[in-house]
Structures are given as C-alpha cells and as structure tokens.
N, C-alpha and C positions, 0 to 999 in steps of 0.2 A: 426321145433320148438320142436316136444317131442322130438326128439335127443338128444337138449340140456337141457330141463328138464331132462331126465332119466340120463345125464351125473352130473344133479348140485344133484340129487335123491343118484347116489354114492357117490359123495364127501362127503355128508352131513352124509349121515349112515353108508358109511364106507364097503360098498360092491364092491367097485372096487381094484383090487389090484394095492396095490402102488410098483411103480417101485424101485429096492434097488439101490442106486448109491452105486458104488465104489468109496471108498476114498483112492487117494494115502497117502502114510504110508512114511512119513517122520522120518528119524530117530531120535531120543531126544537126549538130552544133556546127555554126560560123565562128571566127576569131577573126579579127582586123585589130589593128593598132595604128593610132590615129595620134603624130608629131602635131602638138599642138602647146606653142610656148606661150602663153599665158599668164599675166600679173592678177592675180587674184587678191590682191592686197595687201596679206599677211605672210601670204606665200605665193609663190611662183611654181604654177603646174608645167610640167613637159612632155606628157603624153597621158594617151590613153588606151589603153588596153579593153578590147570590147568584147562579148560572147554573148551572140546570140543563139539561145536556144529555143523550141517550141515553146517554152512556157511562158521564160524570163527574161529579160536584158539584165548582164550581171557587166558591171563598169567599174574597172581597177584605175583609178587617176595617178600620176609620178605627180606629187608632189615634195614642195622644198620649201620650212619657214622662210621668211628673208630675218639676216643677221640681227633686228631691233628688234624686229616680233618677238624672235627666238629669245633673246638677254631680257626683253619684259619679260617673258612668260616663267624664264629661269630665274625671275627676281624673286616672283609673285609666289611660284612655287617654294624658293627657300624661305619667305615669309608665312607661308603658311605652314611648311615642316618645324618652322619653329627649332630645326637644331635637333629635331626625335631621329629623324634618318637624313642620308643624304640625297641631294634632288640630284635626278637623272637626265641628260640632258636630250636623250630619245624621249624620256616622257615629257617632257616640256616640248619637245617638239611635236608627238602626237597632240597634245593640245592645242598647240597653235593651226596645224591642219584642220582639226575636227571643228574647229569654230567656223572655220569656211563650209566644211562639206553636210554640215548637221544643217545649214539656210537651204541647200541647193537642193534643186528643183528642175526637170528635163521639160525643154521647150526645141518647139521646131526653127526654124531659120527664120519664121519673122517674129519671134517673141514670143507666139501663142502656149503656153503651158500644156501637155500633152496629155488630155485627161484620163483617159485610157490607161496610161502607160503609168501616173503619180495614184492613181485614185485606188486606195487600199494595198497599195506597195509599201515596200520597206523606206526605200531611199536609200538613206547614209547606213550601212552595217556595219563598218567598222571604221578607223581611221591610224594610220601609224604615223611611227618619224617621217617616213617617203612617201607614201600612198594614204589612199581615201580608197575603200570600196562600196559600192551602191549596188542597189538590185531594184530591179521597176518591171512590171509588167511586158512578157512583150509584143507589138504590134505587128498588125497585118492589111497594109503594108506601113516600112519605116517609111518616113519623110524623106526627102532628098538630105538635107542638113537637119544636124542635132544638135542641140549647146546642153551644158549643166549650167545653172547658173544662180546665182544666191538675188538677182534682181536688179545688183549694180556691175557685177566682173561675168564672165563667162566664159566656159572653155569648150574646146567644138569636139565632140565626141564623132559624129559623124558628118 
C-alpha cells in the first residue's frame, strides 16, 4: 500500500520523472504553383496549383472553355432543358472542362504513365467553370517533370 501512496505522492508533486515519448515526424504539406499555358482543346489551362502531402498529390488545374466549346455546350444544354429551367452558363462551362479532365492521366516527362501514382487513385474529383481538381497517389521520389494529360493535349504540373 505505501508503494502506491508514494507513487500517487509523485504524480501529484511532480517528483517522478516523466518519461519523453518519441513522436514520429511525419513530413508536412508542400504547395508549388506551376504557370503552365496550355491548349487543351476545349479549353485553355493556365496553371496549376499542386499539394504534396504524405499520402496524396492533390492537383487544382485554372482552367477556361474556349468561346465554341462553351456556345455548343450552352446549345446542347438548352436542348436538353427543353424550356423546364434555364441553362447556366458556369454549368455549361463545368462541362466543357470535365470532358478534358475525367480522360487525364499523370505521366512523367517522357510519356510513361505513373503507375504508382494512377493505380487505385481517384483522378478527376471534381471539375468547375475555372478549375479541374485531381487527387493521385503520392510518390517517393517525384519525377524531375510531371504532365496530366488526356493522350493527345498535356499540361505540365511539375
């Protein structure tokens, strides 16, 4: 019993020394932003915003329909609303992005596809009027250069 009294006697006063755990040292988040003007076909990319974390590469692309894309897509859509609501010209515009960014696919600088980084990843996660975002695995180590690319356009993330 005084055992445990003289052990609850340290806790309390602060005469026993407390043991120091080690904490693993996880590495933190990078962010780069990578000008990279870009004819994608439908749309014209202007950058990319990049976050590397431990886990993932998460890839924000600037993207912009071009004016023909955007008025088909705005055609298409009031053909299919049929006159029930009115068409949106951001949502006609998220569709014209997301048709680029839903093909693309993250390869190193000589075209090889990054298997690692695509294989049981997301990809395309969302797509807006301006932006694409993507999420992919992430590597150790990156490539020197990085492209996204649908097979025929590409834009250079790193």
């Amino acid at each position: 019993m005084s055992m445990l009294a003289a052990l609850t006697m340290n806790r309390l006063f602060g005469t026993a020394q407390k043991r120091e755990t080690k904490h693993r040292e996880i590495p933190g988040n990078r962010t780069a932003t990578v000008r990279a003007l870009s004819d994608l076909g439908e749309s014209i990319a202007s950058g990319v915003h990049v976050i590397y974390s431990p886990v993932r590469l998460y890839l924000c692309v600037s993207m912009q329909p071009k004016p023909e894309a955007l008025h088909a897509q705005k055609e298409a859509d009031r053909r299919m609303a049929a006159g029930l609501f009115d068409v949106d010209e951001l949502w006609s515009a998220a569709a014209v992005n997301a048709r680029w960014a839903r093909r693309a696919f993250l390869t190193d600088g000589d075209g090889r596809v990054l298997e690692r980084a695509v294989c049981g990843a997301r990809g395309m996660t969302d797509a807006g009027a301006r932006e694409a975002f993507f999420e992919f695995n992430a590597l150790d180590p990156y490539p020197e250069a990085m492209y996204l690319t649908d097979g025929i356009t590409r834009v250079r993330v790193k």
